[in-house]
VOPAGU-2260 file (C-alpha; in pm, 1 decimal, decimal comma):
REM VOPAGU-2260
SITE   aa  ch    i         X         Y         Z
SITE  UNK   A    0    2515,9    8801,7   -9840,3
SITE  UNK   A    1    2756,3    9066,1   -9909,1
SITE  UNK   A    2    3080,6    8948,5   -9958,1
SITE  UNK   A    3    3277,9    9143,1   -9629,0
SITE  UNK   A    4    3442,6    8811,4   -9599,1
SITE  UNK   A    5    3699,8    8867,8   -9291,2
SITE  UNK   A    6    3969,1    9039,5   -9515,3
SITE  UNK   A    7    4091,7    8992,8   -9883,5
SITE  UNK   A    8    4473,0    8974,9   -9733,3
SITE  UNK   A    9    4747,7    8952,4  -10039,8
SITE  UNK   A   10    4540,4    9034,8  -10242,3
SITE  UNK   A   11    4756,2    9188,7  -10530,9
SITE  UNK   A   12    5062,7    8967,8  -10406,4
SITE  UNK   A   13    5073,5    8736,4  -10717,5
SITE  UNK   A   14    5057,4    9019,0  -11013,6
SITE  UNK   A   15    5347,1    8968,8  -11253,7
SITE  UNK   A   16    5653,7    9038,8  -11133,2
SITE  UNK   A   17    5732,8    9219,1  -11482,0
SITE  UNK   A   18    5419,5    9406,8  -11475,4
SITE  UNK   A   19    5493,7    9547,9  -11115,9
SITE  UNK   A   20    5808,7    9636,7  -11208,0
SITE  UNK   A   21    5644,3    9872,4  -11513,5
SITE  UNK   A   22    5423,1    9977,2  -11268,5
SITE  UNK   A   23    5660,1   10037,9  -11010,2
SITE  UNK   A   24    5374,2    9905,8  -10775,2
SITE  UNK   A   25    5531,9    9803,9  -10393,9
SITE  UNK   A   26    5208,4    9794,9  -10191,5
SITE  UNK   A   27    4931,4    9558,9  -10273,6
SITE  UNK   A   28    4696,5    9459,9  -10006,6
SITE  UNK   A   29    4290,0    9465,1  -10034,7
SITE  UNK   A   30    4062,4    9447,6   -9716,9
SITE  UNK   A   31    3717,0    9351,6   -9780,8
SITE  UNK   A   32    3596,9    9324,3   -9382,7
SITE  UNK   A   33    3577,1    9743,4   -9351,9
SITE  UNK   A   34    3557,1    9762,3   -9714,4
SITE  UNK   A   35    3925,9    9920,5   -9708,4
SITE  UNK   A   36    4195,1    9898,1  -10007,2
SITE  UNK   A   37    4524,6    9978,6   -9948,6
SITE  UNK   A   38    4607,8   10059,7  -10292,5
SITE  UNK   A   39    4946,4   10011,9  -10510,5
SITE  UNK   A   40    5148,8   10352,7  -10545,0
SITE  UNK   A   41    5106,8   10354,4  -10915,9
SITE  UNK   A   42    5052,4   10546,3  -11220,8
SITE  UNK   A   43    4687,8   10501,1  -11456,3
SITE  UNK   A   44    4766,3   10067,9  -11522,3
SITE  UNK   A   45    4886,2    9914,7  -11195,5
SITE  UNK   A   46    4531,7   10172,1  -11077,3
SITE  UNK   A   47    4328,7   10010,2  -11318,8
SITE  UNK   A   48    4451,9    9694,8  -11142,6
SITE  UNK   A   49    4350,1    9812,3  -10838,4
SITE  UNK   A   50    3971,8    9905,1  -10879,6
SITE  UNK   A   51    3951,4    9564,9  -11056,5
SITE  UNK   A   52    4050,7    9421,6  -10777,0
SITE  UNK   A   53    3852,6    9626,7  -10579,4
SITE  UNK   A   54    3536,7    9524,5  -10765,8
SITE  UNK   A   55    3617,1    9206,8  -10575,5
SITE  UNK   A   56    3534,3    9372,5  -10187,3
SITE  UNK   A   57    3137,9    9433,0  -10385,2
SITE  UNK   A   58    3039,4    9105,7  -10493,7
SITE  UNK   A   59    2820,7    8924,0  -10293,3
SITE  UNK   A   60    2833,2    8583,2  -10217,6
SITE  UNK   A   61    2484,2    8395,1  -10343,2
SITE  UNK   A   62    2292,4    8180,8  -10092,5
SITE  UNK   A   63    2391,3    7870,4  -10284,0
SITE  UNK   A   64    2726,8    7978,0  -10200,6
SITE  UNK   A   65    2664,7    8062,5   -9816,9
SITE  UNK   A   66    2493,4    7707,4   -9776,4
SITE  UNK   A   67    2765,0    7484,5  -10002,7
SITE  UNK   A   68    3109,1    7676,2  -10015,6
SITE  UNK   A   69    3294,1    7827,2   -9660,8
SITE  UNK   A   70    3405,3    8106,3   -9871,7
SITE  UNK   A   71    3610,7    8325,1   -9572,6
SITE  UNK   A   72    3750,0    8558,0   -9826,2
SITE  UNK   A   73    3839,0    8655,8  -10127,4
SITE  UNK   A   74    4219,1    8716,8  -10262,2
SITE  UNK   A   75    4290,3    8850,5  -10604,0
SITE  UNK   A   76    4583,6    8606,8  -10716,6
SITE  UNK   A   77    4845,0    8612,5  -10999,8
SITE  UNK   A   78    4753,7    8830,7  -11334,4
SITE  UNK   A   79    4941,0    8851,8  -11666,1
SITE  UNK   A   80    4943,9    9115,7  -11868,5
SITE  UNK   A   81    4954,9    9135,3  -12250,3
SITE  UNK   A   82    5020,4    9500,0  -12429,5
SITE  UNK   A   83    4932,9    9384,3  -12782,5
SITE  UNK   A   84    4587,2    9331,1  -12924,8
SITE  UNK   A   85    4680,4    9055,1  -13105,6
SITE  UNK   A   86    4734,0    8827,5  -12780,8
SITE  UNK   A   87    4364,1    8952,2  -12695,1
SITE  UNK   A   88    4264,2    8571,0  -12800,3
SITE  UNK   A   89    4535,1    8415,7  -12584,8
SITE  UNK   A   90    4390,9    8581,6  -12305,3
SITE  UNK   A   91    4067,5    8479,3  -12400,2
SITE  UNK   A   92    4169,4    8154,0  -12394,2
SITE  UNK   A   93    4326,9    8139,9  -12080,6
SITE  UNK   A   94    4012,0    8247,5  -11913,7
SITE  UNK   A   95    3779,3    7977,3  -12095,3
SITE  UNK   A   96    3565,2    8207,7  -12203,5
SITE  UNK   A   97    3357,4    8227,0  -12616,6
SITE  UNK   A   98    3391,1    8623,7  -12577,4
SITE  UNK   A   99    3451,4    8892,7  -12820,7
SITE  UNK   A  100    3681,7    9156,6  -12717,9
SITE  UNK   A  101    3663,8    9475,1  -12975,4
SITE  UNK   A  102    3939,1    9670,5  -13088,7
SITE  UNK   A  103    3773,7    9986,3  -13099,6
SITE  UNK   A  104    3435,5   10119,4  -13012,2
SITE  UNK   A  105    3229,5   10342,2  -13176,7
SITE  UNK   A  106    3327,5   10631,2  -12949,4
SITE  UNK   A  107    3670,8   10631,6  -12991,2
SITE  UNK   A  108    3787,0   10472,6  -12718,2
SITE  UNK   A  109    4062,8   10205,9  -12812,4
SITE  UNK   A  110    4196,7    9934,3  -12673,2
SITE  UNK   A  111    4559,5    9933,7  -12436,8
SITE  UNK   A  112    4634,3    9646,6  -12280,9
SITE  UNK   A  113    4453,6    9299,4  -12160,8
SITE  UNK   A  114    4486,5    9167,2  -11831,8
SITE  UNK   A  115    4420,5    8799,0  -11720,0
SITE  UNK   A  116    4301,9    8790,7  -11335,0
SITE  UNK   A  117    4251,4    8570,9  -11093,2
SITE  UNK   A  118    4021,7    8538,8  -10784,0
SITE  UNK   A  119    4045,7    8301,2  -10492,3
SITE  UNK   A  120    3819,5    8256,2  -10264,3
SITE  UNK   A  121    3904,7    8053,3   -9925,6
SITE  UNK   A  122    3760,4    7904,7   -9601,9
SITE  UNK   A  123    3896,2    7995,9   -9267,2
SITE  UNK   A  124    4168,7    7783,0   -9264,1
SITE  UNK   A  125    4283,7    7930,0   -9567,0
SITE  UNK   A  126    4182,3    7666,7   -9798,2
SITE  UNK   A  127    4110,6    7724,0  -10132,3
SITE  UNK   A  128    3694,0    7636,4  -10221,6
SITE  UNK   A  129    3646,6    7837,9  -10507,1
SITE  UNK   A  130    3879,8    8001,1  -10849,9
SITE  UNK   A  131    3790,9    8186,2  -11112,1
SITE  UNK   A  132    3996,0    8386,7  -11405,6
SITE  UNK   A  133    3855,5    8727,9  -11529,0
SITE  UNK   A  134    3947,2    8941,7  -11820,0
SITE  UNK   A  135    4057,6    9332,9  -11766,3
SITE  UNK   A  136    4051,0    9491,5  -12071,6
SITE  UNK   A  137    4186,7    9876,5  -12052,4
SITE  UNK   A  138    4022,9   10147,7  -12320,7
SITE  UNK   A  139    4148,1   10513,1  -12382,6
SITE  UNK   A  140    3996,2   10781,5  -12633,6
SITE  UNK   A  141    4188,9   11057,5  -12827,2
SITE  UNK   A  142    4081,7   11262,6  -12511,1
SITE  UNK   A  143    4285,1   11078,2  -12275,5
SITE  UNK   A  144    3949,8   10934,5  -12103,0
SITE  UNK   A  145    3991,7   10585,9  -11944,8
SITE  UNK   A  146    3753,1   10284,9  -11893,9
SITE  UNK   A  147    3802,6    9913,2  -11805,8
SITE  UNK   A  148    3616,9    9664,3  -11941,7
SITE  UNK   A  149    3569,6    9354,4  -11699,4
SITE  UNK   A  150    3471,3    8994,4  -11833,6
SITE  UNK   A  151    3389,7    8674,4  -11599,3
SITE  UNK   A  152    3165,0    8361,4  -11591,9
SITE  UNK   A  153    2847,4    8411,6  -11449,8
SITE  UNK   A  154    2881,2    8175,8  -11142,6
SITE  UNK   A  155    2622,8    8075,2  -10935,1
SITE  UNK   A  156    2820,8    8105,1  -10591,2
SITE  UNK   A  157    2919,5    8482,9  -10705,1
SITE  UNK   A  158    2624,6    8735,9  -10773,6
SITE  UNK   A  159    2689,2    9113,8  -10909,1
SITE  UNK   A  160    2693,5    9380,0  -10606,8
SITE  UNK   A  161    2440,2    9462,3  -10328,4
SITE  UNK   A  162    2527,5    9849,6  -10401,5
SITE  UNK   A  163    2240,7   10004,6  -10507,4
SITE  UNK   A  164    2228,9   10120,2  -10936,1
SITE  UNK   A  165    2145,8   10471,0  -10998,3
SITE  UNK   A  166    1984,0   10360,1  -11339,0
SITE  UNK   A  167    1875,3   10009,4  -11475,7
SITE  UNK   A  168    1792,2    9994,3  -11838,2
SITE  UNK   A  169    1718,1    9759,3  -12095,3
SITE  UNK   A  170    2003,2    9752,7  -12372,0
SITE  UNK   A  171    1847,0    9553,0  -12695,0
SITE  UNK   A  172    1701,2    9259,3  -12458,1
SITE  UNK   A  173    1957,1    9270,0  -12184,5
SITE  UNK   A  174    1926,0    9377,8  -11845,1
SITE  UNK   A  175    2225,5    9656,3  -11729,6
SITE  UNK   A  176    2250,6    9842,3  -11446,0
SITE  UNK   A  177    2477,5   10175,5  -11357,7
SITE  UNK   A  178    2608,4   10183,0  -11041,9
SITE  UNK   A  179    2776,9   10549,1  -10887,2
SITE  UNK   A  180    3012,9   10438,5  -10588,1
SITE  UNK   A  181    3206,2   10665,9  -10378,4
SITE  UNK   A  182    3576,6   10635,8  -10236,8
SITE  UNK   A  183    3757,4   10802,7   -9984,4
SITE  UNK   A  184    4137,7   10746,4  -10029,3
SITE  UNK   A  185    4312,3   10827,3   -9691,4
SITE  UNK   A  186    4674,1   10796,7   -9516,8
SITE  UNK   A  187    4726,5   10417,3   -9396,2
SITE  UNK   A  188    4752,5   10612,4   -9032,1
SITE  UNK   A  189    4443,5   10783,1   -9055,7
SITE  UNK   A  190    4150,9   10744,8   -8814,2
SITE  UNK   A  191    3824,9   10822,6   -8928,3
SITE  UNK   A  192    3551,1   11012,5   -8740,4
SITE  UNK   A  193    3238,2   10905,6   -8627,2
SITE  UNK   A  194    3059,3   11082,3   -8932,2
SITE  UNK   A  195    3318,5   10908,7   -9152,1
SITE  UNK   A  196    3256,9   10592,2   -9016,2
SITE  UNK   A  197    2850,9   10558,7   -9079,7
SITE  UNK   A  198    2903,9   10713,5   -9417,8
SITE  UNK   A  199    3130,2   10442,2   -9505,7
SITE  UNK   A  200    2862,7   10150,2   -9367,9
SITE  UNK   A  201    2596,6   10308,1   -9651,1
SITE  UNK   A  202    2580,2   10148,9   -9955,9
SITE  UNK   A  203    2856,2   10236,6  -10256,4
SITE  UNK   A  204    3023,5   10432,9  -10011,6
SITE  UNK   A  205    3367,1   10286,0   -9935,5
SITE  UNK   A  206    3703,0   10388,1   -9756,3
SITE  UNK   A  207    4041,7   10351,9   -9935,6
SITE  UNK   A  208    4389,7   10317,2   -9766,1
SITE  UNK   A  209    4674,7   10395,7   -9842,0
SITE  UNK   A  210    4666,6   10800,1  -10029,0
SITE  UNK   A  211    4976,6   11037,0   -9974,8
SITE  UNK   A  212    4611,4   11249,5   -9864,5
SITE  UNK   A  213    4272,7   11252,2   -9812,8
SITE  UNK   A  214    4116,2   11223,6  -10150,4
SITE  UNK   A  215    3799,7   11157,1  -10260,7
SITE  UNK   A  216    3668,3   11002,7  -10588,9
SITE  UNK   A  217    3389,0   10861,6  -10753,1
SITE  UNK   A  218    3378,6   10477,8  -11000,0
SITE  UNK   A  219    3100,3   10428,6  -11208,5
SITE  UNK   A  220    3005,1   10009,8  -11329,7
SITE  UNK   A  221    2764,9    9903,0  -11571,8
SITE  UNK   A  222    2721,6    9568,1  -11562,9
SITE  UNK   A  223    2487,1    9352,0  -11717,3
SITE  UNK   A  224    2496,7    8929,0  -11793,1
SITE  UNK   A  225    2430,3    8783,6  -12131,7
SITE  UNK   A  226    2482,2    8415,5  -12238,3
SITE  UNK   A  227    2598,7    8297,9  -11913,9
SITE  UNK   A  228    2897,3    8568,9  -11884,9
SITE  UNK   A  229    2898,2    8901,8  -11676,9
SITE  UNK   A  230    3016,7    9234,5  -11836,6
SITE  UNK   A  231    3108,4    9532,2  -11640,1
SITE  UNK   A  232    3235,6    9865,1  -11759,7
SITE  UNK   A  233    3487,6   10082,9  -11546,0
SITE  UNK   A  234    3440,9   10475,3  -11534,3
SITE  UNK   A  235    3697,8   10676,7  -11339,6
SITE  UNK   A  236    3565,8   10941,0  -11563,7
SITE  UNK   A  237    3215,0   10944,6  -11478,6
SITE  UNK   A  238    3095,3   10996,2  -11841,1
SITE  UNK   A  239    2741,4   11032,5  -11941,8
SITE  UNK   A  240    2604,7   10706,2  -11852,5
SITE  UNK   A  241    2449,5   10733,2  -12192,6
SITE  UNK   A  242    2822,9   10667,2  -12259,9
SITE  UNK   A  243    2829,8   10368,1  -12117,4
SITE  UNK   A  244    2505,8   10219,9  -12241,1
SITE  UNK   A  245    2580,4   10275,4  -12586,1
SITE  UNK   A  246    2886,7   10087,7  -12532,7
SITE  UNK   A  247    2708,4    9800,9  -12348,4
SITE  UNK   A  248    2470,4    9827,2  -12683,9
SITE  UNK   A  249    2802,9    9764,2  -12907,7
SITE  UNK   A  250    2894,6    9476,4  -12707,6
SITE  UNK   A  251    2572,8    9302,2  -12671,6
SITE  UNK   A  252    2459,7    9349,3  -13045,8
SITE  UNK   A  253    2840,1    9220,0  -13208,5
């Protein structure tokens, strides 16, 4: 079942208050229902924030799930950010996961920051059923390119995405698969048109609130599962998946 829970209200409500305040980030509310985000007017971190989050609106919650949780929603609660690499293992810690975050890949692209995340999902009467932390970690090369790398427990009540990949591959063993969705950021006042509306109902197509104007923009995930932990890779770039793959291959193989 895809995870369109009712709404993912508050969902960026709990993010450190220091962090918003670096971010200058007033607006932080996620619907998953319409698969609509009103984003945080931000600059490139409290955004990388945001499509994490929105990563949340694509999950899809497993049959176990359907038959032993009421999960309603989804909310993205509090996250704490750490700037230095050498607090990488504090936020490792703090998620509970054996993981090994690199410093640098291959490629250039370095690390910037760490973020410790956490999802909530709730019943109807706005109970909480199920929590899990997550791991954001934000990469940059010399060329100013950005990618997030996303770490959580595999969990049996949460499965990957029902968007359809544009490539599966096997990376040294492992199972990973590129996914190409599409976003419309609009105005919160904006009314979509019919043709607007069935585009957003196909799959990896999904409608954004909250733009200054009509924008449009594509996210690229690879994601893949090894030792009972999911990876995913953030692209607001839309490198060469080949990119992104030989990333994955760095990870899996350290």
């Amino acid at each position: 079942m895809h995870m369109k829970a009712t709404d993912l209200n508050r969902a960026l409500n709990y993010v450190d208050d220091a962090y918003l305040m670096e971010a200058d980030t007033p607006y932080k509310v996620i619907e998953t229902e319409s698969k609509e985000i009103k984003p945080m007017k931000t600059q490139k971190r409290a955004f990388r924030i945001l499509l994490a989050a929105a990563l949340i609106g694509v999950l899809s919650i497993t049959a176990y799930a359907a038959e032993m949780l009421p999960i309603h929603k989804l909310e993205s609660g509090k996250t704490k950010h750490y700037e230095s690499y050498s607090d990488v293992d504090r936020a490792i810690a703090q998620v509970g996961l054996e993981v090994s975050v690199p410093e640098e890949f291959e490629n250039g692209f370095r690390f910037q920051g760490v973020d410790v995340g956490q999802t909530i999902g709730k019943d109807a009467r706005d109970e909480k059923v199920l929590t899990y932390r997550q791991l954001s970690v934000s990469y940059e090369n010399p060329q100013g390119q950005e990618l997030t790398l996303l770490i959580r427990a595999d969990m049996k009540e949460v499965s990957e995405t029902e968007s359809i990949p544009s490539i599966s591959r096997t990376v040294d063993t492992i199972a990973a698969r590129y996914y190409l969705d599409h976003y419309k950021f609009v105005p919160g006042d904006y009314k979509l048109s019919e043709a607007e509306e069935e585009w957003a109902k196909q799959p990896n197509n999904h409608v954004t609130y909250g733009s200054d104007t009509v924008q449009e923009r594509d996210v690229a995930f690879l994601c893949w599962t090894e030792d009972g932990i999911c990876y995913s890779l953030l692209d607001q770039n839309i490198l060469n998946p080949d990119t992104l793959f030989a990333m994955a291959g760095d990870l899996i193989q350290q």
